[in-house]
N, C-alpha and C positions, 0 to 999 in steps of 0.2 A: 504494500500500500504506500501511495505517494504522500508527501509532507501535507498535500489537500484534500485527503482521503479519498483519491481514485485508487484501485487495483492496477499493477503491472501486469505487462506482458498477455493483456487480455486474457484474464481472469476470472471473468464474467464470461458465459458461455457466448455469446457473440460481441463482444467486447463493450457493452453495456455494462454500470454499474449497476451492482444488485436493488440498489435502494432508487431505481430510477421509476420501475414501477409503481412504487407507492409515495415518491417524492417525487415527481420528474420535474417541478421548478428548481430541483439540486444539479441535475446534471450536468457533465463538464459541458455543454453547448450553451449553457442560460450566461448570457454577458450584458443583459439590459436589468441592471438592479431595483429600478421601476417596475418592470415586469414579474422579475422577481419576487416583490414583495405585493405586487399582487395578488400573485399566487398562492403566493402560501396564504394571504391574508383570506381569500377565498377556500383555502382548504381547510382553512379552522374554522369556517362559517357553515359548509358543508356540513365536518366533524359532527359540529354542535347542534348544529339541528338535525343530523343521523339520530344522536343519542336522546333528544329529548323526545322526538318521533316515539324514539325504541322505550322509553320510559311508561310513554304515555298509553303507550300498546299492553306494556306491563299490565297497568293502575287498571287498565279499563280489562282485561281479562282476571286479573288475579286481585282488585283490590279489596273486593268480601271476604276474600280466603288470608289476605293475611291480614288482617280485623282478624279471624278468625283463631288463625293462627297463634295471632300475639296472645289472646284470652286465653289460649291454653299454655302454653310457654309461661305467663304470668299465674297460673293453677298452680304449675310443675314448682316455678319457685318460691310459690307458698307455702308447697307441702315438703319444702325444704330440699328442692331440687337443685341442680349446678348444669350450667350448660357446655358441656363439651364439642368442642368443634375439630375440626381435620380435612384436609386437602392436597392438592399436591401443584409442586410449582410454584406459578404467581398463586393460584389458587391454597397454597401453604399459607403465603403472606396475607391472605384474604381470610383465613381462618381464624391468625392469631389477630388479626385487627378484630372480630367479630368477638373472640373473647377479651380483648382489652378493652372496647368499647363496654360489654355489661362489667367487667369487674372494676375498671379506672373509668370511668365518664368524665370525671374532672366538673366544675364547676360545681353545682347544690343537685345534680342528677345523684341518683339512688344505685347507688352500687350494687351488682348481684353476681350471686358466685359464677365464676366459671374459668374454665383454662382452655389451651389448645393442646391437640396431642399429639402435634407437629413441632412441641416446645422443647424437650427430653431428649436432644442428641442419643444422647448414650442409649436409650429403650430403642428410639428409632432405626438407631444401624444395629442394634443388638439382636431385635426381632428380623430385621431385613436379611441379617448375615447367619444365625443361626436356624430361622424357619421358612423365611420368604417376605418380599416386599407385602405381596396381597395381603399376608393377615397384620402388619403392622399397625392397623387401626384398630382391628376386630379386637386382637386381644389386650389392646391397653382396656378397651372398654368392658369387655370380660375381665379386668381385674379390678377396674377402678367403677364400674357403673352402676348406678343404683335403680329402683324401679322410677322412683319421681324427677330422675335427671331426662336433660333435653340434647339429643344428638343433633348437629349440625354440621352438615358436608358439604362440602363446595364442590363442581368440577363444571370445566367450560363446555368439553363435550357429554359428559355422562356417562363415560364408559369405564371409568378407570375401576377395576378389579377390587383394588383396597378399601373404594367405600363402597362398592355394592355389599360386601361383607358385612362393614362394619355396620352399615344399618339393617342386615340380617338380625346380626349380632344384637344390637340394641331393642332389633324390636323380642327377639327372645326374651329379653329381661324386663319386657313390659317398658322401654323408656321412647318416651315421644322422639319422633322422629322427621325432620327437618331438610330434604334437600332444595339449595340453588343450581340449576344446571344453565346449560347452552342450547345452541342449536334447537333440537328439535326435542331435548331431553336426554337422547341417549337411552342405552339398558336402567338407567335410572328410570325412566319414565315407563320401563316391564316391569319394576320390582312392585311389589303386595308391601313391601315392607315402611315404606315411605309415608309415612302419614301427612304430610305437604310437601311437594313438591310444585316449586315455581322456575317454569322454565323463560329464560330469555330469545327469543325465538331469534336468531340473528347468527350469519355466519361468521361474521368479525369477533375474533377473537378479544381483538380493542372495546368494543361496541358492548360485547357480553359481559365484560369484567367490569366494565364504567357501570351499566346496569345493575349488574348483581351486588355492587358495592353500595346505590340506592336502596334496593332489596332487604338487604342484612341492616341498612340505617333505618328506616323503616320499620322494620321489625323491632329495633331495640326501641324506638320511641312507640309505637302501642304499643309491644310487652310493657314501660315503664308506665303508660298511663293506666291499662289496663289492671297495674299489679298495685296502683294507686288506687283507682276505684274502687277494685275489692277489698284494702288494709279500710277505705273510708264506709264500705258498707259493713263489715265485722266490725266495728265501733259503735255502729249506731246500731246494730243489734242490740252489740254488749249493752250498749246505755239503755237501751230499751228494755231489755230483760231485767234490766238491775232495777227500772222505775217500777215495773210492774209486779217486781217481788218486793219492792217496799222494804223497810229497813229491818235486820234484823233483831227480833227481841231473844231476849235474856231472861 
């Protein structure tokens, strides 16, 4: 690669740089800097109303189901549930953001447990190098998972091996279960085991992850209002029950 990041000696299979397809205001032919910044000014406006399109396509298919959703995910962490998540790739980093968001919110938002189990190097290549990648999910969650915990898996295509498992897995042990996918869903969207799955219908990998990162934000703010309304209606029981039983005598 040259000091201005072309490839030597045609590198590129017809001596095109690789990134001319999905940048071609980059390519070594573009010398009108006007032009230029046209372009790309034009491809971030594309970009952005791709994704808000794809958002809006989400809300208007899946917007009752994750209401829905969140009302039981805010049950789960009543009855003193944790939410674990898992993925793989960018979809790794999308997993631990989804448990740092409920355990740290930061500002006066309501922290609730959860972790990822993409976090634990050492279990991760331990179980990868001793049993296989596929069950690296399933069995942290077979050691760690409870009946009233909340599974949550990410994948852009839906295919990948490790979470079809691990929400086998989850759903064995009676724990709600929660896929984001891509495309069209993937073998995620054959599994019985999935009790919400929201798919981003979109072949852009770009496009699916900007979405699914709406998705999972989303989600933590109804679970958080959700798990708000219910601590505010078990109070006004309490107080209710407490008027009606009158004070106790002696």
């Amino acid at each position: 690669m040259t000091s201005n990041g072309h490839f030597r000696n045609g590198s590129a299979s017809n001596g095109a740089h690789p990134t001319d397809a999905l940048y071609p205001f980059l390519s070594s032919g573009a010398s009108d800097l006007q032009a230029v910044l046209r372009e790309v000014s034009q491809s971030t406006v594309d970009k952005t109303e791709e994704i808000i399109a794809l958002r809006e396509t989400v809300l208007a298919q899946d917007g009752d189901r994750l209401v829905e959703c969140a009302a039981a995910m805010a049950a789960a962490f009543g009855a003193g549930g944790r939410l674990l998540s898992f993925g793989n790739g960018g979809s790794s980093t999308d997993a631990q953001e989804v448990a740092s968001l409920f355990l740290s919110p930061g500002g006066k938002s309501r922290p609730l447990p959860a972790f990822s189990l993409t976090n634990d190097i050492a279990v991760v290549t331990a179980l990868s190098n001793d049993i296989g990648f596929d069950v690296v999910y399933a069995r942290q969650i077979a050691a760690f998972g409870r009946k009233a915990d909340i599974a949550v898996g990410l994948s852009t295509s839906g295919n990948s091996d490790n979470l079809l498992r691990a929400f086998d897995e989850a759903q064995r042990r009676g724990i709600l279960t929660v896929g984001i996918a891509g495309y069209t869903g993937g073998k995620m969207a054959e599994l019985n085991s999935i009790d919400y799955l929201f798919v981003v219908p979109s072949a852009s990998v770009h496009r699916i992850q900007e979405a699914q990162t709406t998705i999972y934000h989303a989600l933590w703010e109804l679970t958080l209002a959700a798990f708000d309304a219910q601590a505010v209606a078990d109070r006004t029981v309490a107080s209710s029950e407490s008027i009606t039983m009158g004070p106790t005598k002696f």
